[in-house]
N, C-alpha and C positions, 0 to 999 in steps of 0.2 A: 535364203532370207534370214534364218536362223543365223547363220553365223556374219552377220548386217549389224543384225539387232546386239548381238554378241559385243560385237568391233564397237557397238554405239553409233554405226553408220544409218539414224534412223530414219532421215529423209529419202532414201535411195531404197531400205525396206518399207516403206510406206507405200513407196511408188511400185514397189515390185507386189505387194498383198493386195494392194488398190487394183494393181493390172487382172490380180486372179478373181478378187471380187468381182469385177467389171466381167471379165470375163464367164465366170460363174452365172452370175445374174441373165448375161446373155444367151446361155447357154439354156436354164430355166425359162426363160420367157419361150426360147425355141422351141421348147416338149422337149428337150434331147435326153433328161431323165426319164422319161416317161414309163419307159419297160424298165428303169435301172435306178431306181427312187434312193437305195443304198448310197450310189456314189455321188449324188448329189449331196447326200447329208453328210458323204465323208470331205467332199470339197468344201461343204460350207462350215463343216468343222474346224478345217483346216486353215480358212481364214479368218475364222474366230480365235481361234487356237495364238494365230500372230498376233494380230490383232493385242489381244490379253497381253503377249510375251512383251508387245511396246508399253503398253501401259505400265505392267512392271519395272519396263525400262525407267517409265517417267517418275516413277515411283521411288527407284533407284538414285536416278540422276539427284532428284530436288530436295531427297532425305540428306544423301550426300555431300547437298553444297553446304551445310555447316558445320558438315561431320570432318570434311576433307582442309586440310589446313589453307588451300588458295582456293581460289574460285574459277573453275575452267568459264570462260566469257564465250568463247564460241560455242558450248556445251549446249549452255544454257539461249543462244542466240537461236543456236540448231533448235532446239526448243520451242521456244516462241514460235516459230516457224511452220515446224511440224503440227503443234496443234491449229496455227489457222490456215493448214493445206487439210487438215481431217476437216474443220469447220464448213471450210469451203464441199470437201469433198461427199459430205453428209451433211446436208443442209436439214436443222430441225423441223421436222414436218407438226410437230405439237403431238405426234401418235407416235408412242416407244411400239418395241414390235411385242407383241403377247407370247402368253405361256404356249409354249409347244410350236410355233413359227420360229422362222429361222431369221437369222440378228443381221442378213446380207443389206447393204446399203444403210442402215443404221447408225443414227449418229454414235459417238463412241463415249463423248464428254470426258474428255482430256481435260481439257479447263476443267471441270470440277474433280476429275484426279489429280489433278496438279494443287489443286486449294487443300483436298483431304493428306494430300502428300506433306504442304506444309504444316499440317496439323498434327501432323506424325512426327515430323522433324521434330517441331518444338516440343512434341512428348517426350522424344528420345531425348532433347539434349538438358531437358528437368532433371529426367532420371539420371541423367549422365553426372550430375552433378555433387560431387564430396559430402556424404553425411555419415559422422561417428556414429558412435552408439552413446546412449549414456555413460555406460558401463567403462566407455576407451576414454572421455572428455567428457567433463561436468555441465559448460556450456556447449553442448548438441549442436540445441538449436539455431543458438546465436550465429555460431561459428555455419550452419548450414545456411541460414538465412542472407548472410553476407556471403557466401559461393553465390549462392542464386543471384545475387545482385552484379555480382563482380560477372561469371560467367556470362548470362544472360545479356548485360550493358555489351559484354564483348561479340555478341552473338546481332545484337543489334546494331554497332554499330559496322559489323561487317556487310549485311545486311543494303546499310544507308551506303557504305562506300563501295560496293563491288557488286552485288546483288541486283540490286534498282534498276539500272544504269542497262543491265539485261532485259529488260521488259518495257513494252509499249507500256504508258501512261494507266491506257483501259485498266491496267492487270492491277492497278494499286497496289502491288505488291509489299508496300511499308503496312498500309491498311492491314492487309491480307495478313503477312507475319506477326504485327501486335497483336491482333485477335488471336489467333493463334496460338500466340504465346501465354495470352490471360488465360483462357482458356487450359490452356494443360499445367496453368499457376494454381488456376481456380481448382483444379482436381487436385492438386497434389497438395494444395491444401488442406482440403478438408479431409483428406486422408491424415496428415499431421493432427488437424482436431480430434481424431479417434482416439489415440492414443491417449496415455493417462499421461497426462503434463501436470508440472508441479505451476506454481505457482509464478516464478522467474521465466519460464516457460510461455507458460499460457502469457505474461506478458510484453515476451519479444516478439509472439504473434501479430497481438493486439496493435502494440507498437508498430511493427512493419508494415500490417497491412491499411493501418489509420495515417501511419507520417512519414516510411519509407517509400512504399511502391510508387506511387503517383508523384513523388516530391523529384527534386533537382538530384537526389543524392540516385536517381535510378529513369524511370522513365522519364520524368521531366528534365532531365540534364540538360543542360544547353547543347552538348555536342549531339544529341538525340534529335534537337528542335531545329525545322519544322516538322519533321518525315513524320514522328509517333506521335500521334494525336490522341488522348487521353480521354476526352472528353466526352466519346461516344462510346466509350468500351462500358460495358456491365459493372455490377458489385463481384467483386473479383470473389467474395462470401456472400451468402442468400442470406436475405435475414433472417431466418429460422437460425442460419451456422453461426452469424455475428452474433445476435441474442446469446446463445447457447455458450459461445466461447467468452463471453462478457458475465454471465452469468456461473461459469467454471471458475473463471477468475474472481470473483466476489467469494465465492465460498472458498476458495482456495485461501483468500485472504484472511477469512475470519481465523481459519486454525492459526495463520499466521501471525496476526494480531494479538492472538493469545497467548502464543509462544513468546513475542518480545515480551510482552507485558508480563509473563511467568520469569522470564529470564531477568529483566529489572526485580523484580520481587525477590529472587537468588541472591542478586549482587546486593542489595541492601543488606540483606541476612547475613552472607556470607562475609562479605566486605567490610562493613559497618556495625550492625549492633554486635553481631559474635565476637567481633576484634575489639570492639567498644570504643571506634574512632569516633571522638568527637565533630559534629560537624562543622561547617566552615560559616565563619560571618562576614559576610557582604553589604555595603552600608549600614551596615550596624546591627542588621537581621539573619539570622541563619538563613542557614542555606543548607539546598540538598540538590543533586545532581534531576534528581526525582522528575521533576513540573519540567524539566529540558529535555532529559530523554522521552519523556510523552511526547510533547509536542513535536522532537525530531522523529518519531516515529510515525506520527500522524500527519505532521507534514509531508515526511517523502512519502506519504502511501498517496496522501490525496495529489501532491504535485504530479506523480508520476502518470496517475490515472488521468486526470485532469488535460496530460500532453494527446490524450486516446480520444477523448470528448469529455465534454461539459458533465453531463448525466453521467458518467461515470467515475469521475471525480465526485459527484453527490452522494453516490450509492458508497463509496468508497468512507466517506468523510462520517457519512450515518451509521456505516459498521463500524468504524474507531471510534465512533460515539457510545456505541453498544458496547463495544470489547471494553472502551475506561466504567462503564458504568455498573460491569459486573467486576472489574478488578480493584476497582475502589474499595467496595466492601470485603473485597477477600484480602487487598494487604492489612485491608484494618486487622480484620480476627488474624492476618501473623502476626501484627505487631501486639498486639494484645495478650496472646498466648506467648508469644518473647518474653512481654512483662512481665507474665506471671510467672513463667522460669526462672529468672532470675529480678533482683533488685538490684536496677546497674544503674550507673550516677548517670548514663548518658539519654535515661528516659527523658528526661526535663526538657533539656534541649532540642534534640528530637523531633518531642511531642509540639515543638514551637516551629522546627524546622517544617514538619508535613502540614502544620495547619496553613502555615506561611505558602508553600508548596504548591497546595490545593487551590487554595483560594486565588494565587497567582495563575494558578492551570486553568480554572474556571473564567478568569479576566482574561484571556489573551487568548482561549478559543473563542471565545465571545466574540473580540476584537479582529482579531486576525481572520476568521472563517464567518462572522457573521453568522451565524447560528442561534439556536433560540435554547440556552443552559440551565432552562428552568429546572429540568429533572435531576441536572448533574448538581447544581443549587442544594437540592433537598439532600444529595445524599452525602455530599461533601457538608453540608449542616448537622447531619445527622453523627457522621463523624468526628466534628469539633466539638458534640455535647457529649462524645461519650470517652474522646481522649481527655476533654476537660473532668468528667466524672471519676477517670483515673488521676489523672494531674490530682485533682483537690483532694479525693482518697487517699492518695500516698502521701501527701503533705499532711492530710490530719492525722495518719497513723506516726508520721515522725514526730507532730508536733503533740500529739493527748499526753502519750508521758512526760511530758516535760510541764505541761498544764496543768496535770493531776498533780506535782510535787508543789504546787504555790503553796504559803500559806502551811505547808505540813514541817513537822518538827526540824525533818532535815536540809528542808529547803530553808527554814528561819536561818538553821546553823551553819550552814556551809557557806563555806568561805571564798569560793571556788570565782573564777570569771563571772559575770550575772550575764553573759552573753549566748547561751548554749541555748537557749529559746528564739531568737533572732539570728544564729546559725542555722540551726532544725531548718527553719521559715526560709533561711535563705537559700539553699541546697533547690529550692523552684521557686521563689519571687525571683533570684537573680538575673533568671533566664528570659523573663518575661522583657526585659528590656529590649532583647532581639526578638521579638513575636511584631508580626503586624498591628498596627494600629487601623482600628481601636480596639482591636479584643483585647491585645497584652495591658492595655491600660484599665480595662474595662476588669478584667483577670486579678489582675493585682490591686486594685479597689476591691474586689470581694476579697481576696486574701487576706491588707489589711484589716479591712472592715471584721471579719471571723476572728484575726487572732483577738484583736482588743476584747473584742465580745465576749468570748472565751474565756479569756483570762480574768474580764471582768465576772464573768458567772464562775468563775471558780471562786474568785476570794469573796463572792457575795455568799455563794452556798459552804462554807467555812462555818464551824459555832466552835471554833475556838477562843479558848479564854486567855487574855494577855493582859501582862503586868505593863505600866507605864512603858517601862522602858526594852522592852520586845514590842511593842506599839509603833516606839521610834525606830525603832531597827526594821520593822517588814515595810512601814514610809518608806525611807529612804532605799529600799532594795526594790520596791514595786515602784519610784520614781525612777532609779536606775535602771531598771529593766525594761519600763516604758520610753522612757527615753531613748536607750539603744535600739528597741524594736521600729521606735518609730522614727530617728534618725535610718536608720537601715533601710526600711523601707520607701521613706521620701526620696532618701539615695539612688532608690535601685527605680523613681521614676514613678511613685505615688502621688496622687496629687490628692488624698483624702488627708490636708490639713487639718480640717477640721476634726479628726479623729486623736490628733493630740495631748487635749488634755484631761481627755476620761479617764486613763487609770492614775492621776496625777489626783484628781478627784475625790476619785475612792481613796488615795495613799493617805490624802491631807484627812479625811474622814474617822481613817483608822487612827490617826497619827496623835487626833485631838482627843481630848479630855473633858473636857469642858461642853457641857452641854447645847450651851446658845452659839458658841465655834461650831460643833458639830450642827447645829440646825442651816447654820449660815453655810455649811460646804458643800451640804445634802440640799441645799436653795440654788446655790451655783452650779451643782450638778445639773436638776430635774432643768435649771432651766436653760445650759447648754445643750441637754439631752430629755427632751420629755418624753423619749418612749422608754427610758429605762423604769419608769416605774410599772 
């Protein structure tokens, strides 16, 4: 009988262990062990013993069919066969036999070692399946995860064309191996979840088991369809493992998030202010790479999550919300501490390009993600008051010396351009032309508005004494000087006309002699300008 089973001749060993059982059984019922209780336990061993050796057989055979490159059809026909001659032959009484009674006439349940068989297969042929190490290929997982799919699709549809075709209808046999197979997926997955996965990782998972597995690119294929039906199989992950692996990947994200946003903060540094490349103007406003690489950064993280589920793309979108909202204030304090290192011509600009930057960053998540940018408001606000508190600091420290010379001996005598005040000023008015509107316009109305002021409280706080004609001479140098400031300015996109003819005012003041002239220009003054008094 052994060597039946051996050959795989397993109907013909059935018949011959069935014959010893029958016989056995007959044997017992007659008392013939009765004085000899031994050799009955060793016959009914013995057909136990076979018994077992088929089952392994079965176990052998149906591991086999996916392992073996063709499909033996008769094998598997012998198959079907044998287990509905055991069915027949052990008819289920609904009572297994007990501990310490003997297993004689006993159904054997071949059909459900034949199901745990294929359950075995499909473990074996997971395992069976090509995965690197990290250490050999960077993408692992990727590269494993597309085995599983390519291997497996092959395994199924051997399965649908040579398999099936073996088995009465009853055995659902497509049923039987999809389960199966999710099943020894489902395990060997969340064993991959152990693992310390990086962040690309943890999201080829995501990805696969959200828009791979069940889509057309795998079990839903059309050459799959009708046999694998999808639709009644499990979560191939429990939701404790989904949460858990959705929850890895969020925080995996945030280091990540911070990493780009630290690496843009490099490239500024390193590329741009250290080299002192001016930046670029685009409709007429600076520009900086800056508000693009954000958005491209935050876009792909939310688009990519977004393909995994809705909620996850949210969760996604609120951590890049967090990540700009701590990196905001920390580029500020590097560009800040930049400044104070050195005094480089390309502050002005710059400081026009980020505000520009910002406030474009803060419109277009708004817009594009719908989001509520209240918070990101305040701090990108907070930022324009204190790059502006630099902006106008560095402007009045270029421009005080040159304010404090009004009016002084050397400033009456020198001969020199009268334009070195309205340079000073333009070195940051210029720039403000490529600022957004309305702060640049807004900016440079207070700039005008200071210098005049300025200049005006310099030659008013004067108690210099002057002959006629150094009278006429600081006239016509404080007309000239006002003039070029305030031509320059208008130029560069002022519209504080009205601030024209105040130091023209004071010049004509100085200029006159005559006392009822002087009442009359100090009349035209107060009442172009009644807060000067």
């Amino acid at each position: 009988i052994n060597e039946l089973i051996q050959k795989r001749q397993l109907l013909e060993a059935f018949a011959s262990i069935k014959y010893l059982e029958d016989e056995t059984i007959a044997e017992r019922d007659a008392e013939k062990y009765k004085d000899n209780p031994q050799e009955f336990v060793r016959k009914s061993k013995d057909v136990d013993l076979l018994y077992n050796s088929i089952t392994n057989a079965i176990q052998s055979i149906v591991v086999g069919t996916l392992e073996n490159p063709t499909v033996e059809d008769t094998m598997l026909i012998s198959l079907v066969t044998l287990i509905a001659r055991e069915e027949a032959a052990h008819p289920n009484t609904g009572s297994d036999a007990g501990p310490g009674s003997d297993l004689l006439g006993t159904p054997r349940k071949w059909r459900e070692e034949w199901r745990e068989a294929i359950n075995k297969s499909a473990r074996k042929q997971v395992q069976r399946v090509p995965m690197a190490s990290k250490e050999e290929e960077r993408f692992w997982l990727d590269l494993h995860l597309g085995f599983l799919q390519k291997h497996l699709s092959e395994d199924l549809m051997k399965i649908k064309l040579s398999v099936k075709k073996c088995y009465p209808e009853e055995y659902q046999v497509c049923d039987t191996y999809v389960e199966a197979f999710h099943k020894a997926l489902a395990s060997h997955l969340q064993d991959l979840c152990q693992r310390p996965l990086d962040f690309n990782e943890l999201y080829a998972l995501l990805n696969w088991v959200a828009n791979t597995y069940r889509s057309e690119l795998f079990l839903g294929h059309p050459d799959l369809q009708p046999e694998f039906k999808t639709e009644n199989l499990s979560l191939l992950l429990t939701p404790a493992d989904w949460d858990k692996l959705k929850n890895d990947y969020i925080t995996s994200a945030k280091g990540n998030i911070k990493s780009y946003f630290g690496n843009i903060l490099r490239l500024e540094v390193m590329d741009k202010w250290e080299k002192e490349v001016h930046p670029e103007v685009k409709e007429n406003l600076y520009y900086s790479s800056l508000s693009f690489d954000i958005q491209t950064i935050i876009g792909e993280h939310v688009k990519i999550s977004r393909v995994v589920s809705r909620s996850l793309g949210m969760k996604m979108l609120e951590l890049c919300l967090t990540g700009l909202r701590e990196f905001i204030p920390r580029f500020e304090e590097e560009f800040l501490v930049w400044n104070t290192a050195r005094d480089s011509p390309i502050f002005a600009p710059y400081f026009a390009a980020y505000i520009n930057n910002f406030h474009d960053l803060v419109s277009e998540l708004e817009t594009v993600f719908k989001v509520n940018t209240e918070e990101l408001q305040k701090i990108v606000a907070a930022l324009t008051r204190n790059f502006t508190n630099i902006f106008l600091n560095k402007l009045r420290t270029k421009a005080q010396p040159l304010l404090k010379k009004i009016l002084t001996k050397d400033w009456i005598l020198a001969t020199g351009r009268p334009d070195s005040l309205a340079s000073a000023v333009s070195q940051f008015s210029e720039h403000l032309q490529h600022m957004r509107e309305p702060m640049g316009q807004e900016l440079l109305r207070d700039i005008h508005k200071y210098i005049v002021r300025e200049y005006i409280m310099q030659v008013i706080k004067s108690r210099r004494k002057m002959n006629r004609e150094t009278r006429q001479q600081v006239k016509e140098k404080m007309n000239q000087e006002a003039k070029i400031l305030n031509d320059t300015l208008i130029d560069q996109g002022s519209d504080s006309n009205w601030l024209l003819p105040a130091i023209h005012h004071i010049a004509n003041i100085i200029g006159e002699k005559k006392k009822d002239k002087i009442t009359e220009h100090v009349k035209t003054l107060c009442q172009d300008y009644p807060d000067i008094r």
